[in-house]
SEDOBA-136358 format. One record per atom (N, C-alpha, C): residue number from 0; atom name; x, y, z. Coordinates in Angstrom, 2 decimals, m for minus. Layout:
<nodes>
   pos   site         x         y         z
   NUM     CA         X         Y         Z
...
</nodes>
This chain:
<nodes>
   pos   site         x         y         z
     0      N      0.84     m1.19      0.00
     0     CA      0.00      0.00      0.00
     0      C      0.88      1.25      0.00
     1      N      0.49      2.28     m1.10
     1     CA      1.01      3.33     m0.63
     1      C      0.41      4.63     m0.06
     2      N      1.14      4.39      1.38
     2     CA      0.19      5.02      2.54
     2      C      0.39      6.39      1.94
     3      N      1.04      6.91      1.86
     3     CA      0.86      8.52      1.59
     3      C     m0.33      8.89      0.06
     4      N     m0.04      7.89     m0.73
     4     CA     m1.51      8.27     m1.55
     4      C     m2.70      8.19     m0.85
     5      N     m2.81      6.73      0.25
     5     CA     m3.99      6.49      0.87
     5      C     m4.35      7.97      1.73
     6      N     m3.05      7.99      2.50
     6     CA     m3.78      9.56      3.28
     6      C     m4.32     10.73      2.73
     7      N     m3.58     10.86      1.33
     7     CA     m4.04     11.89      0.82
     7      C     m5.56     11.90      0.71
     8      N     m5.74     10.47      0.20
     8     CA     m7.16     10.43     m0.22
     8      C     m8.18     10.48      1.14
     9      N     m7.59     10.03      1.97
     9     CA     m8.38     10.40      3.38
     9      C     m8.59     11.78      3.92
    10      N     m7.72     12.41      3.90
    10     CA     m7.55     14.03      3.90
    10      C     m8.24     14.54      3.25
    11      N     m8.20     14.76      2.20
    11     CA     m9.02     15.30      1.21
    11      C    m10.66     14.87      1.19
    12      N    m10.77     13.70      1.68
    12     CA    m12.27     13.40      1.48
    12      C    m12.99     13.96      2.90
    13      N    m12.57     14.12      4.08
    13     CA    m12.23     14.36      5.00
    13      C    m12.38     16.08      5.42
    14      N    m11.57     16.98      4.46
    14     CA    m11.85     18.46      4.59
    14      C    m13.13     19.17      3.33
    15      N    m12.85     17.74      1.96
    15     CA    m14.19     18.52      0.97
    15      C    m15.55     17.71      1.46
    16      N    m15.58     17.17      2.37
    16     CA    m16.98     16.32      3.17
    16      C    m17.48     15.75      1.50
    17      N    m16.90     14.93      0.64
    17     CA    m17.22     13.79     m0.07
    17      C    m16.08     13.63     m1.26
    18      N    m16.75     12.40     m1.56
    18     CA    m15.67     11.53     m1.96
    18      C    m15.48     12.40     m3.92
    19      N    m16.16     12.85     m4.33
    19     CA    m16.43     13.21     m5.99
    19      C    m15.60     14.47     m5.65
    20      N    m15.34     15.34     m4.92
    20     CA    m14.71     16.56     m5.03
    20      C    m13.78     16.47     m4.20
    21      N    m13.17     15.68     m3.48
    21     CA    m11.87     15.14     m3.13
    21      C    m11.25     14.66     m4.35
    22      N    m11.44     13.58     m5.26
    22     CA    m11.10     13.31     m6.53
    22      C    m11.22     14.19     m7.15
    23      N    m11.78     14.82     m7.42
    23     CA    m11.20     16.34     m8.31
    23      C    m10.08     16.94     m7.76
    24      N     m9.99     17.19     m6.36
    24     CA     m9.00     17.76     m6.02
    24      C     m7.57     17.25     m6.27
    25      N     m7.70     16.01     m6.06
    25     CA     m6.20     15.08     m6.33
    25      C     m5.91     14.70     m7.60
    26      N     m7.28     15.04     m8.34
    26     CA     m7.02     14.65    m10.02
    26      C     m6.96     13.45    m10.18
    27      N     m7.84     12.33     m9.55
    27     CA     m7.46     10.84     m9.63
    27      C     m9.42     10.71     m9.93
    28      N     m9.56      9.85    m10.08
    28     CA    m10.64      8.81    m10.62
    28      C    m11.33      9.09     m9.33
    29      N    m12.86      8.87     m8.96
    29     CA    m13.58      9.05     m8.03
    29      C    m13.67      7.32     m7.41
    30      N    m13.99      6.57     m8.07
    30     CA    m13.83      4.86     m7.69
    30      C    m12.29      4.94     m6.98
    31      N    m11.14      5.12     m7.86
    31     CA     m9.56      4.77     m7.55
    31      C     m9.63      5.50     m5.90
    32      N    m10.16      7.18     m5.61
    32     CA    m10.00      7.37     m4.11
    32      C    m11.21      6.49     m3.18
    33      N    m12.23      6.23     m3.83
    33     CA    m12.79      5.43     m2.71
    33      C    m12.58      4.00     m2.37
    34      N    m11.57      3.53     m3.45
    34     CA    m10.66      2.36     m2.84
    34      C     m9.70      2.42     m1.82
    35      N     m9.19      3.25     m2.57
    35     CA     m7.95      4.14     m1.29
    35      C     m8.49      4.15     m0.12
    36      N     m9.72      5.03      0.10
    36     CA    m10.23      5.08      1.77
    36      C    m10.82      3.90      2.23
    37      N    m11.25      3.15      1.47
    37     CA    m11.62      1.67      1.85
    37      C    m10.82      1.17      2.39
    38      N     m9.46      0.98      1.81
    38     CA     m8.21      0.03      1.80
    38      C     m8.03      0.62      3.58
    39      N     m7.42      1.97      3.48
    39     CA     m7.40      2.60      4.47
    39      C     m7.91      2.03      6.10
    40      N     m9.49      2.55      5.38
    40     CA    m10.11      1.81      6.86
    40      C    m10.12      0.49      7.51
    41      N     m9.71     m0.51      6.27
    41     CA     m9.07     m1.47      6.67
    41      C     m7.62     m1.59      7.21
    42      N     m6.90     m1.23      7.29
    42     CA     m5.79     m1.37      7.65
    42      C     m5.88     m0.31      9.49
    43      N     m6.91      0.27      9.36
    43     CA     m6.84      1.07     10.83
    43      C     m7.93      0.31     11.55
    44      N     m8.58     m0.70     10.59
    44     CA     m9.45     m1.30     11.71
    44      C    m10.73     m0.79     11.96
    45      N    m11.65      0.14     11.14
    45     CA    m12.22      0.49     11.18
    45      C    m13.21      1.75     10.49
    46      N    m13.83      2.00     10.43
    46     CA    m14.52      3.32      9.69
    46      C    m14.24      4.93     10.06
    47      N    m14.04      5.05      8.69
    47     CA    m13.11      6.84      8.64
    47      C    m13.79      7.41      8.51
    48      N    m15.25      6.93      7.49
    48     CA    m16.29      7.76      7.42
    48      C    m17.47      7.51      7.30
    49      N    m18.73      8.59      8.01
    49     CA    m20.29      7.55      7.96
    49      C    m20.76      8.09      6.65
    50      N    m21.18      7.11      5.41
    50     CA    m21.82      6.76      4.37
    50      C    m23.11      7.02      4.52
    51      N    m23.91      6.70      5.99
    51     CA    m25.72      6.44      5.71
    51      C    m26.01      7.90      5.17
    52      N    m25.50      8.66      5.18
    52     CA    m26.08     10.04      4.95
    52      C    m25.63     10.26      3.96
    53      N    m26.75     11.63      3.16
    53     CA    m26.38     12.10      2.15
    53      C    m25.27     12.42      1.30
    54      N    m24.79     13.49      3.01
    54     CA    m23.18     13.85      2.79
    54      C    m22.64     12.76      3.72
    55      N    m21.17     12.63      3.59
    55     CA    m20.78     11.83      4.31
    55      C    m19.88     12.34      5.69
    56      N    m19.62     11.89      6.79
    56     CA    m19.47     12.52      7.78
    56      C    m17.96     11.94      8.49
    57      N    m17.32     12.70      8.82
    57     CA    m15.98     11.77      9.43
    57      C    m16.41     11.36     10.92
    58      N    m16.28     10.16     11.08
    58     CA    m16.22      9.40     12.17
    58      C    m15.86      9.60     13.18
    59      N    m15.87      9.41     14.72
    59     CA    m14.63      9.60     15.67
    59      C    m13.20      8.96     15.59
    60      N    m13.14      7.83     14.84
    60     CA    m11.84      7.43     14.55
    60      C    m11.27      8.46     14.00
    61      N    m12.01      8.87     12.44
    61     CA    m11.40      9.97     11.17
    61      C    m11.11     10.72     11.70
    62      N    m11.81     11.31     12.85
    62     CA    m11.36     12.85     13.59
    62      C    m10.49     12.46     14.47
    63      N     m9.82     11.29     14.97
    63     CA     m8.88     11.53     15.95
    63      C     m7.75     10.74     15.12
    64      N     m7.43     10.60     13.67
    64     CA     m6.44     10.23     12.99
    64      C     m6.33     11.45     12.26
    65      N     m7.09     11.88     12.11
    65     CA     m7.15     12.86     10.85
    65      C     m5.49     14.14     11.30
    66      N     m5.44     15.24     12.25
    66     CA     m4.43     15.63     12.36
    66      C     m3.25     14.74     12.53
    67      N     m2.99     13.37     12.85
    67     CA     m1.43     12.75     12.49
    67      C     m1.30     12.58     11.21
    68      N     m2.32     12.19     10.52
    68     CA     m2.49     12.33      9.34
    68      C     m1.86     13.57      8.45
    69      N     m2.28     14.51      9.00
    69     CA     m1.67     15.54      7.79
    69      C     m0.47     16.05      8.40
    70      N     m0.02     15.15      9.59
    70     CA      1.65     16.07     10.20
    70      C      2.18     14.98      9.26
    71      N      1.70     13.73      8.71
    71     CA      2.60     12.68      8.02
    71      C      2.53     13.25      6.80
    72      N      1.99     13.64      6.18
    72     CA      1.84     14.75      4.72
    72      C      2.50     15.34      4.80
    73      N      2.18     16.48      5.75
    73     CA      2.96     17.83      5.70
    73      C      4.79     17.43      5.77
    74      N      5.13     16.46      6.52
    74     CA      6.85     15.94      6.67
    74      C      7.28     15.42      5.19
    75      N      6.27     14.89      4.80
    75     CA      6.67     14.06      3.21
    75      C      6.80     15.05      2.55
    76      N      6.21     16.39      2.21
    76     CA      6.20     17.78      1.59
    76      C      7.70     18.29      1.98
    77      N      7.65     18.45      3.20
    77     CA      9.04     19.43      3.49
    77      C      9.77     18.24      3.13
    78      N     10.30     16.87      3.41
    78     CA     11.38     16.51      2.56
    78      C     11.47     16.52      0.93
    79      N     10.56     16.35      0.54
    79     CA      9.92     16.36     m1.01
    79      C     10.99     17.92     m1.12
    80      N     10.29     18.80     m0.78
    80     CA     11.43     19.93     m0.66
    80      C     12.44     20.46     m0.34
    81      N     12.89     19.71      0.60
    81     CA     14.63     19.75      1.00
    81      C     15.17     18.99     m0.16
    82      N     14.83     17.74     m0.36
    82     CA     15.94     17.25     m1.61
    82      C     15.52     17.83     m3.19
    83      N     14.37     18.68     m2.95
    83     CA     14.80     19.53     m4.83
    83      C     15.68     20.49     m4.08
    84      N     15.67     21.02     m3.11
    84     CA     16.75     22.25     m2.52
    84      C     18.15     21.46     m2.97
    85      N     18.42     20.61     m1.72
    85     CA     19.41     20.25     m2.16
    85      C     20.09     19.64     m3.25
    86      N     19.06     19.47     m4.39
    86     CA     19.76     18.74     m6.17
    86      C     19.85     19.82     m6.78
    87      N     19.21     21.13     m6.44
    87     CA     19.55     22.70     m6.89
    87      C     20.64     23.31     m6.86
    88      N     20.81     23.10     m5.38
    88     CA     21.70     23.52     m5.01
    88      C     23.62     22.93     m5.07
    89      N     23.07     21.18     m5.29
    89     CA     24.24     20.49     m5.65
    89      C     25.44     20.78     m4.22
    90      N     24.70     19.83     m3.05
    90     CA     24.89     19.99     m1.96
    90      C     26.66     18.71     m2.16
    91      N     27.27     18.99     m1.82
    91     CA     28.62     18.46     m1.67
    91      C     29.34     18.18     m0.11
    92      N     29.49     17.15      0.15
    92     CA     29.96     16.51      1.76
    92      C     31.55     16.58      1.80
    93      N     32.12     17.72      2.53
    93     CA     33.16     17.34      2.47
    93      C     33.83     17.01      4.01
    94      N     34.75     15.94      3.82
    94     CA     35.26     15.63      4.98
    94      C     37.22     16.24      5.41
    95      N     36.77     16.70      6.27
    95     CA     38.03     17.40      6.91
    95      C     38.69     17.31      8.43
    96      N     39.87     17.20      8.57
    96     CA     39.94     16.71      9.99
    96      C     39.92     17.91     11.00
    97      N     39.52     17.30     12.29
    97     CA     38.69     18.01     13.33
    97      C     39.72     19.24     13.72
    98      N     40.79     19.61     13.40
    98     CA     41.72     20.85     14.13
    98      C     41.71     22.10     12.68
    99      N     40.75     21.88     11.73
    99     CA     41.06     22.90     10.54
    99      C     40.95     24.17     11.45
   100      N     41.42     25.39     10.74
   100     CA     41.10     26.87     11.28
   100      C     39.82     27.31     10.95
   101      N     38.81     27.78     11.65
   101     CA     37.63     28.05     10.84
   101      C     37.55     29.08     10.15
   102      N     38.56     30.04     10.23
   102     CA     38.86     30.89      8.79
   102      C     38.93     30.51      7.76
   103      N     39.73     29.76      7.72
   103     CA     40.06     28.56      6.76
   103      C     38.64     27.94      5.55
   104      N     37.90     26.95      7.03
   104     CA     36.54     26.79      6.05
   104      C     35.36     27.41      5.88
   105      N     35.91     29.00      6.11
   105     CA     34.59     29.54      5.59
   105      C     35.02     30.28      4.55
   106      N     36.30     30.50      4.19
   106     CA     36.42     30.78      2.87
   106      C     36.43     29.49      2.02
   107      N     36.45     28.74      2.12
   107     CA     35.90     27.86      1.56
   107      C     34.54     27.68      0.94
   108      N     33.66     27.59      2.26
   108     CA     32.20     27.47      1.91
   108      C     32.00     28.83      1.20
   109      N     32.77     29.79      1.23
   109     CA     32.29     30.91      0.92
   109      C     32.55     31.05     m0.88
   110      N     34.03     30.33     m1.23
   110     CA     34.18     30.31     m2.32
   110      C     33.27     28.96     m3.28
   111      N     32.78     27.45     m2.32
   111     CA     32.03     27.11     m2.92
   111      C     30.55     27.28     m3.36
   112      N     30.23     28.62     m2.78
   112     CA     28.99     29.28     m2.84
   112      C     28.61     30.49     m4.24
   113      N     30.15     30.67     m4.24
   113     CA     30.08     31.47     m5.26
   113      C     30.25     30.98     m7.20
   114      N     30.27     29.49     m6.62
   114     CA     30.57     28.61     m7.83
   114      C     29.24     27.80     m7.93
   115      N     28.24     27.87     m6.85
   115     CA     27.09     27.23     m6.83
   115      C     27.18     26.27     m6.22
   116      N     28.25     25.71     m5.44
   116     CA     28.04     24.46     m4.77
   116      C     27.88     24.36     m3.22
   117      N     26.93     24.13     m2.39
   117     CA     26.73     24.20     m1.27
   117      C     27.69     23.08     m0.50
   118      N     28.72     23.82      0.11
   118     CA     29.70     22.36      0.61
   118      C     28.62     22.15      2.21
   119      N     29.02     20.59      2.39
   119     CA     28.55     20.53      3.97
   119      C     30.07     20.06      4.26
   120      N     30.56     20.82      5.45
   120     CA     31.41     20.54      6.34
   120      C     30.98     18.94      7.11
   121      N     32.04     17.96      7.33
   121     CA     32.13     17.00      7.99
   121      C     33.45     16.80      8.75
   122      N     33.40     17.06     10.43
   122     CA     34.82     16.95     11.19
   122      C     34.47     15.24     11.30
   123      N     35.39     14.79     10.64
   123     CA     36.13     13.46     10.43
   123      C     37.40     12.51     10.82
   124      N     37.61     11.51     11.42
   124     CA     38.94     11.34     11.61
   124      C     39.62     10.43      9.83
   125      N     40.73     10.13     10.12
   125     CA     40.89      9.95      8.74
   125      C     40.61      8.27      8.38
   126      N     40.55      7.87      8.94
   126     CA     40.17      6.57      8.42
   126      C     38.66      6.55      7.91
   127      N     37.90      7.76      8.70
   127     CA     36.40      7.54      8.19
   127      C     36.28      8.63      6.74
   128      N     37.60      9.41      6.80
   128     CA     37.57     10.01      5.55
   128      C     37.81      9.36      4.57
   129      N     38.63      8.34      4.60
   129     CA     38.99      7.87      2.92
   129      C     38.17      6.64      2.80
   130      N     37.32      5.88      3.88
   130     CA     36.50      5.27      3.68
   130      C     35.03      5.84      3.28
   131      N     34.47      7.30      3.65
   131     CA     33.98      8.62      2.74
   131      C     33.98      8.34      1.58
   132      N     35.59      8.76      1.09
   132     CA     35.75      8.97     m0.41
   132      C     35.29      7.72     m1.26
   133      N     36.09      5.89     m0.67
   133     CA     35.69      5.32     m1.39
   133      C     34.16      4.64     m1.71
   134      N     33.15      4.80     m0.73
   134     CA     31.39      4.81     m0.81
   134      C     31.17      5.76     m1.40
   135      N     31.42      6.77     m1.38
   135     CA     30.90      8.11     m2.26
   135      C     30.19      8.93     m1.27
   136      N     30.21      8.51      0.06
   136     CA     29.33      9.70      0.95
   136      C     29.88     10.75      1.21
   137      N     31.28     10.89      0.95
   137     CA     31.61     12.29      1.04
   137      C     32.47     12.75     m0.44
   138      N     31.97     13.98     m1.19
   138     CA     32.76     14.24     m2.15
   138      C     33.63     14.77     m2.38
   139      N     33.98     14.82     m1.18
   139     CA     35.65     15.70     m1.34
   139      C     36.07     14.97      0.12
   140      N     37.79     15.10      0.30
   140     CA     38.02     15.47      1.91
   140      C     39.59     15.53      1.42
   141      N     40.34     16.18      2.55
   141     CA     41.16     16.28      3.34
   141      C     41.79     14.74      3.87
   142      N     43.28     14.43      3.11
   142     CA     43.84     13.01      3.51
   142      C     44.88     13.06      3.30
   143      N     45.68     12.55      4.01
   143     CA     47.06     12.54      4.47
   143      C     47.33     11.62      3.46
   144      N     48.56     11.40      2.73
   144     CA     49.07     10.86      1.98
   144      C     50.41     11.05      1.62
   145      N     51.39     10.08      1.56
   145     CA     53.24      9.79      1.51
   145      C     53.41     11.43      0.77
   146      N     54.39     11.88      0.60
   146     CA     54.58     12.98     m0.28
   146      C     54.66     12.76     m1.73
   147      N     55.37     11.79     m1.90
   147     CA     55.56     11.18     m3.39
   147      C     54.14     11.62     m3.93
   148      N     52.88     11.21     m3.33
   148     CA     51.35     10.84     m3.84
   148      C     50.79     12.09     m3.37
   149      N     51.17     12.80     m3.02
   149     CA     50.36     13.94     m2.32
   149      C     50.09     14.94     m3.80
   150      N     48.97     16.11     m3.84
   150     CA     48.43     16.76     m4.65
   150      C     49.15     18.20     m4.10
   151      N     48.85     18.18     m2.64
   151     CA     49.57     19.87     m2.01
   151      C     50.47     19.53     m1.35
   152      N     51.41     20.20     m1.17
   152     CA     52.34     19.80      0.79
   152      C     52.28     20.73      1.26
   153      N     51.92     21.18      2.81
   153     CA     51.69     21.90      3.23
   153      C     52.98     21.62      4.97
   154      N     53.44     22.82      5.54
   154     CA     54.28     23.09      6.01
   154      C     54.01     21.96      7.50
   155      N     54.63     21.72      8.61
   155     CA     53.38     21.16      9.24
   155      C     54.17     22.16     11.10
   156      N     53.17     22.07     12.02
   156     CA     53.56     22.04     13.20
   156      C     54.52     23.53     13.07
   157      N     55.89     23.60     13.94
   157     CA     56.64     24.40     14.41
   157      C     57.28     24.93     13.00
   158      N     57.40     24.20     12.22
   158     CA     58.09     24.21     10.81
   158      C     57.35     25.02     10.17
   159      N     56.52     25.78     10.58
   159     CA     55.35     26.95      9.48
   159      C     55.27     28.27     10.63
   160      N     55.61     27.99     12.00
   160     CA     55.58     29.45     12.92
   160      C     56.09     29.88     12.54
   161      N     55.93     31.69     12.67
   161     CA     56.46     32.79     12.44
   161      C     57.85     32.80     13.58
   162      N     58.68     33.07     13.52
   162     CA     59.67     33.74     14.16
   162      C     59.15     34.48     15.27
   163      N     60.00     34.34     16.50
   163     CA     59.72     34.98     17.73
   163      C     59.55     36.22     17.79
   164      N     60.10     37.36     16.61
   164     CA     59.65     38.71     16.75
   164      C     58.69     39.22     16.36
   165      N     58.28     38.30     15.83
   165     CA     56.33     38.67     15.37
   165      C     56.24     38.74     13.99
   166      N     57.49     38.76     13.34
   166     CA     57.36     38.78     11.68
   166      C     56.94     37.71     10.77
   167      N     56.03     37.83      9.68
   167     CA     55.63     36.73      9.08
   167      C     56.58     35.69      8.77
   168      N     58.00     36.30      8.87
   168     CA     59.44     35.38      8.29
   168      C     58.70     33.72      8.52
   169      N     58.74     32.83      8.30
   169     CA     59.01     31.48      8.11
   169      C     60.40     30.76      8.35
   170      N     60.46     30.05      8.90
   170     CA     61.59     29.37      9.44
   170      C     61.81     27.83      9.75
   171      N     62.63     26.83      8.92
   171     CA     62.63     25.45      9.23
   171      C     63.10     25.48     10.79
   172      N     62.43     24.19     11.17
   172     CA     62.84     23.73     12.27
   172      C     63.57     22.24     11.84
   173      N     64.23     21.66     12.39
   173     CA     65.01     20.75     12.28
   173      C     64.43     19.90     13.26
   174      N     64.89     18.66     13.21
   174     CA     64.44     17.66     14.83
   174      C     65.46     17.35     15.47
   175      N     67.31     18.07     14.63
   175     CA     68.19     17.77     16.04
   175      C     67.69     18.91     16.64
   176      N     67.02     20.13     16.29
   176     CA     66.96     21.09     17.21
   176      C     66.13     20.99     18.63
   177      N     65.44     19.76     18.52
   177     CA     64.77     19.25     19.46
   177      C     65.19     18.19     20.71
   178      N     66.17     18.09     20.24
   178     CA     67.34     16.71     21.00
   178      C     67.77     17.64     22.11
   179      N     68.25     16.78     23.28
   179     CA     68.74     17.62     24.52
   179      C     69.90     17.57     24.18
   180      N     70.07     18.78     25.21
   180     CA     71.84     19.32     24.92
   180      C     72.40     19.05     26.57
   181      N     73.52     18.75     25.72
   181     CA     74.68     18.09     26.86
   181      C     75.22     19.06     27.40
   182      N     75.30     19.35     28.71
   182     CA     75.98     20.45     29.69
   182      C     74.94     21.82     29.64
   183      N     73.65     21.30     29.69
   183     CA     73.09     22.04     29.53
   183      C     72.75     23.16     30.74
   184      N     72.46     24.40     31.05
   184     CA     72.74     25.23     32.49
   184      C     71.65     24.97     32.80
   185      N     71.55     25.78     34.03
   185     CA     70.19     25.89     34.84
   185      C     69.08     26.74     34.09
   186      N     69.45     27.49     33.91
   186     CA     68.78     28.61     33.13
   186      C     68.13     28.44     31.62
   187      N     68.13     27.55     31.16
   187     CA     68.31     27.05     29.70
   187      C     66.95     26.05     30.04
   188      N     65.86     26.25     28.59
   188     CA     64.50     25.72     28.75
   188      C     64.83     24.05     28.35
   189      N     64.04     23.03     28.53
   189     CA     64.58     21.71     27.77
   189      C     63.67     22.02     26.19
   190      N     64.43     21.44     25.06
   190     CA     63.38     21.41     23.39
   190      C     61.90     21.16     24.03
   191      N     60.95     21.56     23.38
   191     CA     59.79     20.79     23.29
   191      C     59.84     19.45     22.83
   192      N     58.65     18.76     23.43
   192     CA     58.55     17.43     22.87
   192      C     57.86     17.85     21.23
   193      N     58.02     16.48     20.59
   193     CA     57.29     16.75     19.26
   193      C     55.82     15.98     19.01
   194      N     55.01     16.44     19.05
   194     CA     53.35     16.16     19.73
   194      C     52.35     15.90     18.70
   195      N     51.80     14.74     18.57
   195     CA     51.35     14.12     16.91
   195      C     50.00     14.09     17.20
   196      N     49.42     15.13     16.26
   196     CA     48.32     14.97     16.42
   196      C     47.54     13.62     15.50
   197      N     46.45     14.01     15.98
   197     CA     45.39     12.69     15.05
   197      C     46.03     12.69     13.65
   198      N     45.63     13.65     13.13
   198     CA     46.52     13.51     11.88
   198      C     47.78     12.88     11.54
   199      N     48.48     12.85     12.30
   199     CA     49.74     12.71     11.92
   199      C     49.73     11.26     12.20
   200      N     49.23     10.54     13.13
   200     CA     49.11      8.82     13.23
   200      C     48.72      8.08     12.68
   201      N     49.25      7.85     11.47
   201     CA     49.16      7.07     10.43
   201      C     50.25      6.42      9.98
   202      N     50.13      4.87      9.60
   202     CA     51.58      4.27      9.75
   202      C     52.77      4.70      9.11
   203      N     52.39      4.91      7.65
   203     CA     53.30      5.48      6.44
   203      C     54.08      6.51      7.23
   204      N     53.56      8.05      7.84
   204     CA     54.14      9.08      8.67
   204      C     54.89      8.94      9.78
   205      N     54.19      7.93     10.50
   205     CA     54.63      7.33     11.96
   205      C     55.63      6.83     11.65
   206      N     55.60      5.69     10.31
   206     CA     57.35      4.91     10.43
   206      C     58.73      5.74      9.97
   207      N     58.10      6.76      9.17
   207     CA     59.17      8.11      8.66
   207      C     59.82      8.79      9.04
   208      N     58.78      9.21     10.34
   208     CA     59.34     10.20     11.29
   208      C     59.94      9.22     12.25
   209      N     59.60      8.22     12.92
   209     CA     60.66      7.13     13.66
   209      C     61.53      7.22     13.00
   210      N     61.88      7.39     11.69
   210     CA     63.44      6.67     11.42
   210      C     64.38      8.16     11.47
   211      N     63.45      9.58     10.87
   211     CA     64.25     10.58     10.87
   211      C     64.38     11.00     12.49
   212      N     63.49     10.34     13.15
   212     CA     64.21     11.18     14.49
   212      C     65.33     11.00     15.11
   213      N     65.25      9.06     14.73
   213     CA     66.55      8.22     15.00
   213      C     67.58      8.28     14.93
   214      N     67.54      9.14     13.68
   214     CA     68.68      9.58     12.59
   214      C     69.47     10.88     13.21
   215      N     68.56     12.02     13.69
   215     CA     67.99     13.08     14.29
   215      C     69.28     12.89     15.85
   216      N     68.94     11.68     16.10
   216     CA     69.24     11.63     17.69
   216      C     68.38     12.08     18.83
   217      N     67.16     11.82     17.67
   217     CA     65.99     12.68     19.08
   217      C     65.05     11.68     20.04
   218      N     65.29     10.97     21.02
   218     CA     64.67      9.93     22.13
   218      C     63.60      9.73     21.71
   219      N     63.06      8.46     21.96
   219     CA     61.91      8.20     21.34
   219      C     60.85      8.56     22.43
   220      N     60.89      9.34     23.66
   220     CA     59.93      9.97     24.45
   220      C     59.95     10.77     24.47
   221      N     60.35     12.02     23.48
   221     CA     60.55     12.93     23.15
   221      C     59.16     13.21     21.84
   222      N     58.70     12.10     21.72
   222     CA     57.64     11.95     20.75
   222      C     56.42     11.20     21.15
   223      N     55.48     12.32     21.32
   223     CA     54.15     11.36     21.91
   223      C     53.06     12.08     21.72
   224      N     51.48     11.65     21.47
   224     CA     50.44     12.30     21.13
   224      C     50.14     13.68     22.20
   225      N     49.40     14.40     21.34
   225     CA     49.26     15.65     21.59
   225      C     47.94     15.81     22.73
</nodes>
């Protein structure tokens, strides 16, 4: 059965008090809706509407189904209309991991707005991102990948801060610069540790940076999540 035709036809027979100008209203056959409300009252168990009379009259059942009735209409309408919105609009899922800048993605959304595409933001970790990409539920994202395979490289951590005097300058950091120093004074801070976020724990990265820290001379507790 399809209940939302059936309700319609209940509704409608229901607010035009008979069955011939309810079928006009829905544009269907006058027999085809009084099957519909037949079918109907069978399936609720009972009578929607009294027949002995001229006009026909809604029942106490009809009147105490009748408003769930049209909140189940009225919901089928507004989705009916959210998804032409969203095939208009050419709504796009993208997945990105949870520390972006939100400057960041609102020029984003802002520039996919101006191209017509409504992005939806998704904070994601990355395994649920590239499992995203390959179902198709998300059409874009943000994924870590070897450099060889990568599309952008982008700077990461301490290796993209500005310089201590406040100038935009850019400056590598190294990871012996992170290693402790021998004879070191009282006065003298210890390196920071080097602090991996979600992002960064992924095996390919994880086994890379193990070997350059190694290399580095930088302790392996000198490296631990953020």
């Amino acid at each position: 059965m399809d209940l939302l035709a059936h309700l319609e036809a209940y509704v409608a027979t229901a607010e035009e008090a008979g069955f011939s100008r309810a079928a006009d209203r829905l544009g269907i056959a006058q027999p085809l809706l009084s099957r519909r409300v037949k079918t109907l009252e069978e399936y609720f168990g009972g009578p929607l509407f009294d027949r002995s009379r001229r006009q026909i009259e809604t029942t106490e059942l009809g009147v105490l189904l009748l408003p769930y009735a049209r909140d189940v209409l009225d919901r089928a309408q507004r989705l009916r209309q959210v998804a032409r919105s969203a095939r208009r609009s050419r709504v796009r899922a993208v997945g990105v991991p949870a520390d972006c800048a939100p400057a960041a993605l609102a020029r984003a959304l802002r520039a996919g707005t101006e191209h017509g595409v409504t992005l939806g933001i998704r904070e994601l970790p990355p395994p649920e991102r590239e499992s995203g990409l390959a179902d198709g539920s998300l059409g874009y994202a943000l994924v870590r990948t070897a450099p060889e395979q990568a599309a952008f490289q982008v700077p990461l951590g301490l290796a993209s801060a500005p310089v201590p005097d406040g100038t935009a300058t850019r400056r590598t950091l190294h990871l012996e610069e992170l290693r402790p120093r021998r004879g070191r004074g009282a006065g003298r801070a210890a390196p920071p540790p080097l602090l991996l976020l979600t992002e960064d724990q992924v095996p390919y990265f994880e086994d890379r940076l193990a070997r350059a820290a190694a290399r580095a001379g930088l302790p392996e507790e000198r490296i631990r999540p953020a």
